[in-house]
C-alpha positions as CSV (number, residue, x, y, z in Angstrom):
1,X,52.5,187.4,79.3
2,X,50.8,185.0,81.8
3,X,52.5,181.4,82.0
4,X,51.4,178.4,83.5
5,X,54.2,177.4,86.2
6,X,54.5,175.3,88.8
7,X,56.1,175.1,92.3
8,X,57.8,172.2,94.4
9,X,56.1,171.8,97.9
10,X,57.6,169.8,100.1
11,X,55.0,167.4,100.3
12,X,56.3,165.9,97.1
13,X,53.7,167.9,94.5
14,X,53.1,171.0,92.6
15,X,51.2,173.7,93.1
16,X,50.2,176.3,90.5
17,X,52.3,179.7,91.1
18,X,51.4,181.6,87.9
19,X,47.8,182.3,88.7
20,X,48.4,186.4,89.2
21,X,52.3,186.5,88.8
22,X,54.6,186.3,85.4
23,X,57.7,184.6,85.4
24,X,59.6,187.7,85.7
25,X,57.7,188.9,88.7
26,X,58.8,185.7,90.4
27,X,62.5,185.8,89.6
28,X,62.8,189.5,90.3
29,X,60.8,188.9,93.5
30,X,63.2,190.0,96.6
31,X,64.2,187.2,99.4
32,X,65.0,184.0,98.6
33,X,66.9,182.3,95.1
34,X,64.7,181.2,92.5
35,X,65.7,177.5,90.7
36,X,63.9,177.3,87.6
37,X,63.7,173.6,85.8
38,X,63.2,174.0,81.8
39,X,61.3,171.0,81.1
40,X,58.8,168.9,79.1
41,X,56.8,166.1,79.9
42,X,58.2,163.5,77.3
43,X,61.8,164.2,78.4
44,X,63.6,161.1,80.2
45,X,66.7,163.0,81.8
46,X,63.6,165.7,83.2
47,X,62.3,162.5,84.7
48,X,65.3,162.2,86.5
49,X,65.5,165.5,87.7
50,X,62.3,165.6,89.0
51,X,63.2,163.7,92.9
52,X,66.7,165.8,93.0
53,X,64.9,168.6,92.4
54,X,62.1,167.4,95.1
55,X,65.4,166.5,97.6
56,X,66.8,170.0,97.2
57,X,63.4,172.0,97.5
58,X,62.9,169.9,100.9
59,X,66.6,170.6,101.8
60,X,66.2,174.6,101.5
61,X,62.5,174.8,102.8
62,X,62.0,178.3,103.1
63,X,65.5,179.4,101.7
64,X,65.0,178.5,98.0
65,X,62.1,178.1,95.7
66,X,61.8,176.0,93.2
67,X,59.7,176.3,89.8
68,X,59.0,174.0,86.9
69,X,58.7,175.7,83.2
70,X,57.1,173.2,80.5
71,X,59.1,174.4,77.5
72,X,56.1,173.2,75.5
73,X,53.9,174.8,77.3
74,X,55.9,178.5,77.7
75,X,58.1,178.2,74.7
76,X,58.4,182.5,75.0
77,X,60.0,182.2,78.0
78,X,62.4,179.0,76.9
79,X,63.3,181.5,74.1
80,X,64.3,184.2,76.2
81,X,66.5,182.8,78.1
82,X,68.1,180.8,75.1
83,X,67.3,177.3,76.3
84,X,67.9,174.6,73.7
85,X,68.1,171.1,75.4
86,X,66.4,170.4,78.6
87,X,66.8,169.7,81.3
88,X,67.9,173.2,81.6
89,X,68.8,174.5,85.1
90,X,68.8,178.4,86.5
91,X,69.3,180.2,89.4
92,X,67.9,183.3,89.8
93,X,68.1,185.7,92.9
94,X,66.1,189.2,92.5
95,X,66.5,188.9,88.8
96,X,70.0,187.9,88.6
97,X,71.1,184.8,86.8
98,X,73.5,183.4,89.3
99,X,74.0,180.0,87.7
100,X,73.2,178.3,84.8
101,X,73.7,174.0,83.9
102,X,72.2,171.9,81.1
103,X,71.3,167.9,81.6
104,X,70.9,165.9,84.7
105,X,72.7,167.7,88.1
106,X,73.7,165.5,90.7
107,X,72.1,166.1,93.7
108,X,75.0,167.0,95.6
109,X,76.7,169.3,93.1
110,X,72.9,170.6,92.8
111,X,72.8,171.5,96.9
112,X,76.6,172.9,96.7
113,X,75.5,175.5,94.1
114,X,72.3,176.3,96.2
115,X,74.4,176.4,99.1
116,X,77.2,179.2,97.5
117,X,74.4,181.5,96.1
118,X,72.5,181.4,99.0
119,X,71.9,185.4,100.6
């Protein structure tokens, strides 16, 4: 199953990752962590999330990537991994859920867990 998914750059927007890939090609990819944000559009706490989750993806450039899921949009995948209020945080590295956190993450506490999972 193909899902739409996108990617924090560093120069503050999103780029399309799922042209080819699944979302289980991505987390099971080797090399770096994978953050995943479960989202929606209408959410207000997402909202929130969104510029921690821009600071953190510009704080591990190259060390961690960082991927939206619309839970609207990929509601398989939301189901999968049980996700039932949003913002819902994972951290994946080759296919391992490392870390899991529901509602708004400080930024700090955010970088800390980054920073104890990283390879």
């Amino acid at each position: 199953m193909k899902n739409s998914l996108f990617a924090y750059t560093c120069r503050n927007h999103f780029e399309t990752t799922m042209a080819k890939k699944s979302f289980q090609e991505i987390i099971n990819s080797p090399g770096m962590p994978v953050l995943v944000d479960f989202y929606a559009d209408w959410c207000g706490p997402c909202k929130t999330m969104s510029p921690i989750l821009q600071q953190v993806a510009r704080q591990y450039e190259g060390k961690l990537r960082v991927i939206k899921i619309d839970v609207d949009k990929n509601p398989a995948v939301a189901q999968q991994y049980r996700v039932q209020g949003i913002p819902t945080l994972l951290l994946f590295h080759q296919g391992k859920q490392l870390w899991r956190q529901s509602g708004v993450v400080p930024a700090h506490q955010l970088s800390q867990v980054v920073q104890q999972h990283l390879p």
